[in-house]
PAVEX-39142 format. One line per 3 residues: number of its first residue (from 1); their letters; for each residue x negated, y negated, z of C-alpha. Coordinates in Angstrom, 3 decimals. Each point is the difference from the previous one (the first is absolute). Last residue first. Layout:
REM PAVEX-39142
NUM = A = X,Y,Z ~ ...
***
This chain:
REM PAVEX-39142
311 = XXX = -10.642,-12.923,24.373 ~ 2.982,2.737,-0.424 ~ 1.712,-2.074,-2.797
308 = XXX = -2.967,-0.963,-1.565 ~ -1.407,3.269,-0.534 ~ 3.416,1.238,-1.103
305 = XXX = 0.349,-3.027,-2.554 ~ -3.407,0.996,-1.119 ~ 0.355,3.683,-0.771
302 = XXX = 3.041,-0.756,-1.638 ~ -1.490,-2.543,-2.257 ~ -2.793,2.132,-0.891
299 = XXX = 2.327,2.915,-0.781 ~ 2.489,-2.027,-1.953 ~ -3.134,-1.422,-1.830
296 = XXX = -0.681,4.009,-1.097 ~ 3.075,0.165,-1.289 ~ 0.453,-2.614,-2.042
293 = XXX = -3.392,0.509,-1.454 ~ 0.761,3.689,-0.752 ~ 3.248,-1.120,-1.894
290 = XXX = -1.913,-2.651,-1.924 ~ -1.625,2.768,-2.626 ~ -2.748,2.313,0.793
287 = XXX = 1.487,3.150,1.265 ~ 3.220,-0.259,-2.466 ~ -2.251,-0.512,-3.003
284 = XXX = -2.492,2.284,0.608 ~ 3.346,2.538,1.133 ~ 1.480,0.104,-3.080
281 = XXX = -0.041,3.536,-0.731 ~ -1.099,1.487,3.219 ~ 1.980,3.583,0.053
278 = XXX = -1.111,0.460,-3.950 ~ -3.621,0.122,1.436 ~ 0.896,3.555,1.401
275 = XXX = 0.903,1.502,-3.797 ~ 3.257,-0.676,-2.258 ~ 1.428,3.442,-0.048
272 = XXX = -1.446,1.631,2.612 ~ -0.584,-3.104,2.800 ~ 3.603,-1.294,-1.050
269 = XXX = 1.796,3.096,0.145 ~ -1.581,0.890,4.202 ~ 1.278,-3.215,0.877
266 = XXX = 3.071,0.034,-1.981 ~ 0.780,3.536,1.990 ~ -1.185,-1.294,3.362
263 = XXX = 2.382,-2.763,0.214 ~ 3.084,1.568,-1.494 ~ 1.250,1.945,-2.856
260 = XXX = -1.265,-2.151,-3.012 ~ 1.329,0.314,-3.435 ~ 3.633,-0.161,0.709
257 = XXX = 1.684,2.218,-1.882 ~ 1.854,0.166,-3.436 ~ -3.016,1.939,-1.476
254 = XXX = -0.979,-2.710,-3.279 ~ 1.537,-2.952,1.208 ~ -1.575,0.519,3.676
251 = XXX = 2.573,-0.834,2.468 ~ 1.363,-3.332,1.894 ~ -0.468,-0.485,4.096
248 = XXX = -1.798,-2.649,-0.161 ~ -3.225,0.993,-2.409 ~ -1.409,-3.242,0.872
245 = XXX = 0.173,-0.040,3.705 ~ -1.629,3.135,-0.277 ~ -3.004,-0.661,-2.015
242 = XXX = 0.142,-3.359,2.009 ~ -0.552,1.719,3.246 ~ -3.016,2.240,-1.331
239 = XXX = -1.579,-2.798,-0.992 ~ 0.309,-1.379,3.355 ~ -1.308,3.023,1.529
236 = XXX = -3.408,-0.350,-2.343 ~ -0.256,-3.509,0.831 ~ 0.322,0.423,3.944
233 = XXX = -3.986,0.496,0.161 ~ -1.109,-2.607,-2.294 ~ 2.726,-2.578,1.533
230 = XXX = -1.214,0.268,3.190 ~ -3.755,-0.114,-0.957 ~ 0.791,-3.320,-1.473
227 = XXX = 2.344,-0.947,3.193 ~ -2.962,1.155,2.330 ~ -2.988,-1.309,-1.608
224 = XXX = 1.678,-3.809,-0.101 ~ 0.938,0.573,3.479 ~ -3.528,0.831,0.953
221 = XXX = -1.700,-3.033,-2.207 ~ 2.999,-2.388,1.366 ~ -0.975,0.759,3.665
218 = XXX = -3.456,-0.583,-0.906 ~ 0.559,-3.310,-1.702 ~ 2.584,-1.297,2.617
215 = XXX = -2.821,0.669,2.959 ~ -2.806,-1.291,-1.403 ~ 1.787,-3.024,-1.351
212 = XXX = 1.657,-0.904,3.122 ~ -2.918,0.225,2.740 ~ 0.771,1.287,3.116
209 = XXX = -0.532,3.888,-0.901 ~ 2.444,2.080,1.005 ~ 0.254,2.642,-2.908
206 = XXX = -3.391,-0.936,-1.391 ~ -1.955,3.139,1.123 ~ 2.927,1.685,-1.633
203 = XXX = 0.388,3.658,0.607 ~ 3.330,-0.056,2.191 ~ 0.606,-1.841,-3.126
200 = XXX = -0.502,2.369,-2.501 ~ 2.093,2.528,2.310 ~ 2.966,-2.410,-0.068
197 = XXX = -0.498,-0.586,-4.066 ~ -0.248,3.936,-0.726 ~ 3.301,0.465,1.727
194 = XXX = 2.423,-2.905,-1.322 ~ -0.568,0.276,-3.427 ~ -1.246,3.723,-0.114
191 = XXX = 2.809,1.297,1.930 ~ 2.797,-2.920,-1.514 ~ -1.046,1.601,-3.366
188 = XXX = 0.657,3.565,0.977 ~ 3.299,-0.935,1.503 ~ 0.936,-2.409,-2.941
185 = XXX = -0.245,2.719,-3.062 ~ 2.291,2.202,1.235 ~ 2.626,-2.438,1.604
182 = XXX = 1.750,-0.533,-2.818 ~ 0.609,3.919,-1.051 ~ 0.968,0.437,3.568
179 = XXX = 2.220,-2.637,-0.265 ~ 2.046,0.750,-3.074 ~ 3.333,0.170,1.705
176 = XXX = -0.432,-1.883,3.722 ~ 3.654,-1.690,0.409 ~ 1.658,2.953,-0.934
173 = XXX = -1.607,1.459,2.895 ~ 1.781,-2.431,2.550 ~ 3.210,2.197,-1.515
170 = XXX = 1.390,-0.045,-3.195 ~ 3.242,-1.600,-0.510 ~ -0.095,-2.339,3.011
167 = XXX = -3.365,-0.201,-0.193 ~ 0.401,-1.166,-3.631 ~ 3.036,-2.754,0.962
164 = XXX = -2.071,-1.385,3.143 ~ -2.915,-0.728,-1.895 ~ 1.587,-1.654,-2.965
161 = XXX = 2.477,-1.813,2.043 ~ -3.335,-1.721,1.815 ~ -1.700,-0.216,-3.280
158 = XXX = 2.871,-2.120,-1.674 ~ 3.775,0.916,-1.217 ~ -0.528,3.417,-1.119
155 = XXX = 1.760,1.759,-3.244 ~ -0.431,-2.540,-2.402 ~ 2.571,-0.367,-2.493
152 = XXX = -0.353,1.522,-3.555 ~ 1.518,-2.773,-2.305 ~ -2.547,-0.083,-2.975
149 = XXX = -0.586,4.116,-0.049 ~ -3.219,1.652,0.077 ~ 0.110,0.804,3.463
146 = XXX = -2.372,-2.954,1.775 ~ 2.535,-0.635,2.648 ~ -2.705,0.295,2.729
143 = XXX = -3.916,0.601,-1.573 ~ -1.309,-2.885,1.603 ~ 2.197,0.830,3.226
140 = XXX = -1.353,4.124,0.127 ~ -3.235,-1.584,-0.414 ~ -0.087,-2.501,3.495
137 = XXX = 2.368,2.706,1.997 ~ -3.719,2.427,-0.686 ~ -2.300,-3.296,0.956
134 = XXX = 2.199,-0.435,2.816 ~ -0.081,3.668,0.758 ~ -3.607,0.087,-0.460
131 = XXX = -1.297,-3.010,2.552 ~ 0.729,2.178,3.308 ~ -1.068,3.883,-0.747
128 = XXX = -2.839,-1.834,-2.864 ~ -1.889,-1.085,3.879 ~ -0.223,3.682,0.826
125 = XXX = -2.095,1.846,-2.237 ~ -3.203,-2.692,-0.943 ~ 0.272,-0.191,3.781
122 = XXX = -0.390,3.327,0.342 ~ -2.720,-0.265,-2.624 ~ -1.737,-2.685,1.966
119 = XXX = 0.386,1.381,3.803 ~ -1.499,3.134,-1.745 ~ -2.833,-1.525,-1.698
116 = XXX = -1.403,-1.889,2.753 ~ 0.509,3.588,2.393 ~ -2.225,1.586,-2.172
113 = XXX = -2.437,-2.800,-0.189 ~ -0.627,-0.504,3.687 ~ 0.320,4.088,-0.010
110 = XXX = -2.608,0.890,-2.458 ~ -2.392,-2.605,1.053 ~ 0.635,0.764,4.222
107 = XXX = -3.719,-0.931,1.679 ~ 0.215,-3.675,-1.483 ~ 2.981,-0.420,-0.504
104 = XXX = 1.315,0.852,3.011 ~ 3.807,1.255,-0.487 ~ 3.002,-0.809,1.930
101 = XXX = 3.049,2.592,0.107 ~ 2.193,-0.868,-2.827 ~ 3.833,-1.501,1.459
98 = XXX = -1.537,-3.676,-0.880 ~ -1.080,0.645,-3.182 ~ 4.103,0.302,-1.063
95 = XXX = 0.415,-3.493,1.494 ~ -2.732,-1.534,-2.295 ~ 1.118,1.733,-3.221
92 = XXX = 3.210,-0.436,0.824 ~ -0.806,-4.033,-0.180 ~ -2.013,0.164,-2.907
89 = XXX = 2.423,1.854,-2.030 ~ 2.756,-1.862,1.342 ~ -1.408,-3.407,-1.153
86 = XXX = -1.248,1.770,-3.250 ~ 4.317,0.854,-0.359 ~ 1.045,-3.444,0.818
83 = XXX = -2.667,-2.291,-2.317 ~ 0.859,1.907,-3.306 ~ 3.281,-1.510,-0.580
80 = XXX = -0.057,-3.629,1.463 ~ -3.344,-0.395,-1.224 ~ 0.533,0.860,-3.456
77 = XXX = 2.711,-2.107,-0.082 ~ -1.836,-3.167,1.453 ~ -2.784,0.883,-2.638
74 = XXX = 2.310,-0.630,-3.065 ~ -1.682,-3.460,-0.816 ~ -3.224,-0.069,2.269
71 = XXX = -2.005,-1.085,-3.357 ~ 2.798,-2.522,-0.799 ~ -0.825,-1.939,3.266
68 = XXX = -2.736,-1.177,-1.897 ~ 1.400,-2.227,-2.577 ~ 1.821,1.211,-3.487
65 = XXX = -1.672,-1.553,-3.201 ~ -3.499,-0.599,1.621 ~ -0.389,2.621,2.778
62 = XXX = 1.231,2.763,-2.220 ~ -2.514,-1.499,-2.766 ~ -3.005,-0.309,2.412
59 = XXX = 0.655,3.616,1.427 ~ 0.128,1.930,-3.082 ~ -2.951,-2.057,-1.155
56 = XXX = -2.097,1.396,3.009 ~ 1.374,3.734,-0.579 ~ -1.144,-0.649,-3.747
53 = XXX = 0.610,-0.823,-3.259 ~ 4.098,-0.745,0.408 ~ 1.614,-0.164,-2.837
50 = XXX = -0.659,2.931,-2.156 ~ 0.361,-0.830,-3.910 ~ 1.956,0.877,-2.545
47 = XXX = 2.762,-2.598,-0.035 ~ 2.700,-2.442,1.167 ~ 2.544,3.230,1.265
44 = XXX = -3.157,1.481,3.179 ~ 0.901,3.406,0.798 ~ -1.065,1.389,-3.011
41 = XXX = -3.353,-1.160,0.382 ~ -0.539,0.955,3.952 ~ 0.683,-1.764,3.168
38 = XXX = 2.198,2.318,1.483 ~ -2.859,1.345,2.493 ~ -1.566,-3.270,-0.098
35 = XXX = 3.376,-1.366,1.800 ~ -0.387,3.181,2.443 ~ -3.430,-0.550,1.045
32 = XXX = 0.342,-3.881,1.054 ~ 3.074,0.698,1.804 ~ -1.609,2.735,1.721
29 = XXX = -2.845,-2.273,0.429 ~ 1.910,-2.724,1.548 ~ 1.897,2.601,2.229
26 = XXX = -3.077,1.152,1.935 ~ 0.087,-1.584,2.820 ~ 4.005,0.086,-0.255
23 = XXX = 0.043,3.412,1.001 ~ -2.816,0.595,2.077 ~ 1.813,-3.176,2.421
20 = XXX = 3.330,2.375,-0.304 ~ -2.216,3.202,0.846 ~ -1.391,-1.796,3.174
17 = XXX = 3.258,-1.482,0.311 ~ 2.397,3.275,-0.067 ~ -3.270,2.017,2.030
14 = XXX = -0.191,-2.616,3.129 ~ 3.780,-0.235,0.780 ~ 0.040,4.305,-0.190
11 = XXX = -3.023,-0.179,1.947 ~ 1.176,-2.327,2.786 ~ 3.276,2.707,-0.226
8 = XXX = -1.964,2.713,0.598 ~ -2.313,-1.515,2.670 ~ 3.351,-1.632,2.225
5 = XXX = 2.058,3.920,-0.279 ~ -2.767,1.561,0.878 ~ -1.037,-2.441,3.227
2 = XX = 3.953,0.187,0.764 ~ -0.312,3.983,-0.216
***
């Protein structure tokens, strides 16, 4: 139990700065992406013309009028937020493989994979039970006193009185509204993400290979695979997460009720009415944008903090 208790936690340490290190990797081309984003003509007050020509110009200007450390500006945040729930992700993932009776890869496929997507999806499951009733006290504080009127007082006095007041009320459960609906798209994308990466590398002639670049490339061309495969795969339930989300509760105009009743029913709605490709609107420019990078680095850097650590 000590031995469990010591690998889970190494991996929760290793998966909050592998993902942190992802992170700001690639913040200087976030920052680069978004600022061309809202670079546009009516955007810019002295004229008609686009400021920024290129990705390379983009970067030369920032640099110029505002120093370097402004392409990390707003990555500390970021970090602080997204870095606790991928470290418990990676570290459940980990602990959860560990109750799976051992497969050989080489005799066992089916299973070795099998049991890679399992630990992953469970994981994908179970880490949201600890980060989404901070994230759900976070929402209900945003929103706190918001009534309309100019002197409505707040009803909770910080996260800690938030939590505390709405289980008080509510139950533990009250705590958890909306979670299935949350957690639909990440369990089939942790699967993939985490699943097809650990069989790819079980694959990888390169895995433990001395030299650096050999090794970093191929683990970044399986990770790479995984989170853009990852995100193909858990598009279609993510879509189907949003319908929902968006709908919130409020009817049709035209039939006074709500116009989907429930996972399967918007599924099933969407395919007929809009067709199958409706269900991955969006997802070329999901799959290929900065998000996949991210997460595909976390994996590297995961893979060779662990390495390290047991060396």
């Amino acid at each position: 139990m000590s031995e469990f208790a010591n690998n889970t936690t190494s991996s929760f340490l290793a998966g909050g700065l592998s993902t942190a290190l992802a992170m700001t990797c690639v913040a200087p081309v976030v920052t680069i992406n978004v600022r061309m984003m809202h670079d546009n003509p009516k955007t810019i007050s002295s004229g008609n013309v686009v400021r920024y020509t290129g990705m390379v110009d983009c970067f030369t200007h920032i640099a110029r009028e505002q120093g370097i450390k402004a392409f990390w500006r707003g990555n500390l945040i970021n970090v602080i937020r997204f870095s606790p729930s991928h470290a418990f992700s990676f570290a459940f993932k980990d602990g959860i493989k560990g109750f799976f009776p051992k497969a050989d890869k080489n005799a066992e496929l089916g299973k070795f994979f099998m049991i890679n997507m399992a630990s992953g999806g469970l994981a994908g499951a179970t880490s949201p039970l600890v980060i989404y009733p901070l994230d759900f006290a976070r929402n209900r504080l945003v929103t706190d006193g918001a009534s309309g009127t100019r002197r409505s007082k707040a009803q909770f006095n910080g996260i800690v009185d938030c939590i505390m007041k709405t289980v008080a009320s509510g139950g533990i459960r009250a705590l958890y509204h909306g979670y299935g609906i949350s957690v639909m798209g990440i369990i089939p994308y942790r699967a993939v993400y985490f699943g097809l990466f650990d069989t790819l590398s079980g694959y990888n002639p390169f895995q433990k290979d001395e030299s650096n670049s050999k090794r970093t490339v191929s683990k970044l061309i399986c990770a790479q695979t995984s989170a853009i495969t990852a995100t193909y795969i858990s598009y279609p339930f993510d879509t189907v997460r949003r319908r929902l989300q968006m709908q919130s509760d409020k009817p049709s105009t035209n039939t006074g009720r709500l116009i989907y009743n429930g996972i399967y029913d918007c599924l099933i709605k969407i395919i007929r009415n809009e067709g199958a490709s409706a269900l991955f609107k969006g997802v070329r420019r999901t799959g290929s944008n900065l998000h996949t990078v991210s997460a595909a680095l976390a994996l590297v850097f995961f893979s060779e903090l662990t390495v390290a650590e047991s060396s």
